[in-house]
C-alpha positions as CSV (number, residue, x, y, z in Angstrom):
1,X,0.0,0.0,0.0
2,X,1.1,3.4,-0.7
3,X,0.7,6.0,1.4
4,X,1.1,9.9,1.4
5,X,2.5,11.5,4.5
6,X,2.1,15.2,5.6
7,X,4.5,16.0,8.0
8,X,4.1,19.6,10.1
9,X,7.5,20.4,11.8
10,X,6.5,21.3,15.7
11,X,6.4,25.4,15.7
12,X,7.4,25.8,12.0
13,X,11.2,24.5,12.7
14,X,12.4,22.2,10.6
15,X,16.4,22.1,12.2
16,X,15.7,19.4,15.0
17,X,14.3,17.4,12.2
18,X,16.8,17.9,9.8
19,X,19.6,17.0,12.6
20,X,17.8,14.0,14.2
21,X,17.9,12.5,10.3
22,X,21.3,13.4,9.8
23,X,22.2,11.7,13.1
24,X,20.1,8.8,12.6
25,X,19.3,8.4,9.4
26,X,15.1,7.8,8.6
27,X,14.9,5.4,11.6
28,X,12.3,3.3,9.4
29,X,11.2,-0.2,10.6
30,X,11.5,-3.4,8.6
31,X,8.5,-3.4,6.0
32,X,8.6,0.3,5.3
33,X,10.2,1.8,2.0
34,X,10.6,5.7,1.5
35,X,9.5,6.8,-2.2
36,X,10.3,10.4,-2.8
37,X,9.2,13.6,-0.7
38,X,9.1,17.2,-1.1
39,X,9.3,19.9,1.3
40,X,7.6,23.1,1.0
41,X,10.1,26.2,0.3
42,X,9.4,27.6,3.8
43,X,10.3,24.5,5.2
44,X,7.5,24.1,7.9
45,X,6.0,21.2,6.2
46,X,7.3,17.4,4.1
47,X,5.5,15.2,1.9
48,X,6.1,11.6,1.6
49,X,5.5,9.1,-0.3
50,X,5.8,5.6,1.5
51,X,5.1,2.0,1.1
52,X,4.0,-0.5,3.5
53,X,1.7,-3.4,3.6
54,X,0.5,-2.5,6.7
55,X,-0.7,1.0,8.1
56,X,0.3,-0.2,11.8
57,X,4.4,-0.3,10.4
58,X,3.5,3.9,9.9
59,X,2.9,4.2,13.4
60,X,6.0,2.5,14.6
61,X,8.2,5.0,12.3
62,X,5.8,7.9,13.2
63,X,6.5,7.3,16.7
64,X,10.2,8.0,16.3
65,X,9.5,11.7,15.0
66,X,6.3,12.2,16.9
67,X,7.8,14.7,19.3
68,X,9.3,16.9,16.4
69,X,6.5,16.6,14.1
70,X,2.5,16.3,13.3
71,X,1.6,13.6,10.9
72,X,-1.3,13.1,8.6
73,X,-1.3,9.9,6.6
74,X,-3.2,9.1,3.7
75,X,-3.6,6.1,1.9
76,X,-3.5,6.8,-1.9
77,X,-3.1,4.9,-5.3
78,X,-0.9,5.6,-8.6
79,X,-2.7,7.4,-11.3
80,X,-2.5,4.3,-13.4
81,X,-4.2,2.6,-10.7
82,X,-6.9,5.3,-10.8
83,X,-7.5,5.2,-14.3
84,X,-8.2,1.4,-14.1
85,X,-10.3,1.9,-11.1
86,X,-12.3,4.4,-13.0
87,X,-12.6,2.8,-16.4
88,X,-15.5,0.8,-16.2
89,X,-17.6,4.1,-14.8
90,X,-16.3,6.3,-18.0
């Protein structure tokens, strides 16, 4: 399953995120696989693109950066995934 991950750094600061990563890397249990991400210019907020099979792996990664960040995860499918999903209704 993929899901889509919006990430709001605690107070707009994005440096004791930044340096926990760079001190420990994503911190990511077994089962989890990072995808891409993006981070708005002001750098108060990422998105993330991750892949599990199950939603309960999220919280035990979420739970490493809870205390530096809000999460909001969404579940979400490809595009080409949509467009078969939606076929027979066109």
């Amino acid at each position: 399953m993929l899901f889509m991950i919006i990430e709001c750094f605690r107070n707009g600061d994005a440096v004791p995120v930044y340096r926990r990563f760079r001190d420990r890397g994503r911190m990511m249990p077994d089962g989890v696989t990072y995808l891409a991400s993006w981070v708005e210019p002001d750098l108060t907020r990422c998105f993330q693109v991750m892949e599990c099979d199950d939603r309960s792996q999220l919280d035990a990664w979420i739970a490493n950066w809870n205390d530096l960040a809000e999460f909001e995860v969404i579940p979400v499918i490809t595009s080409d995934e949509a467009s078969v999903a939606i076929a027979p209704r066109l």
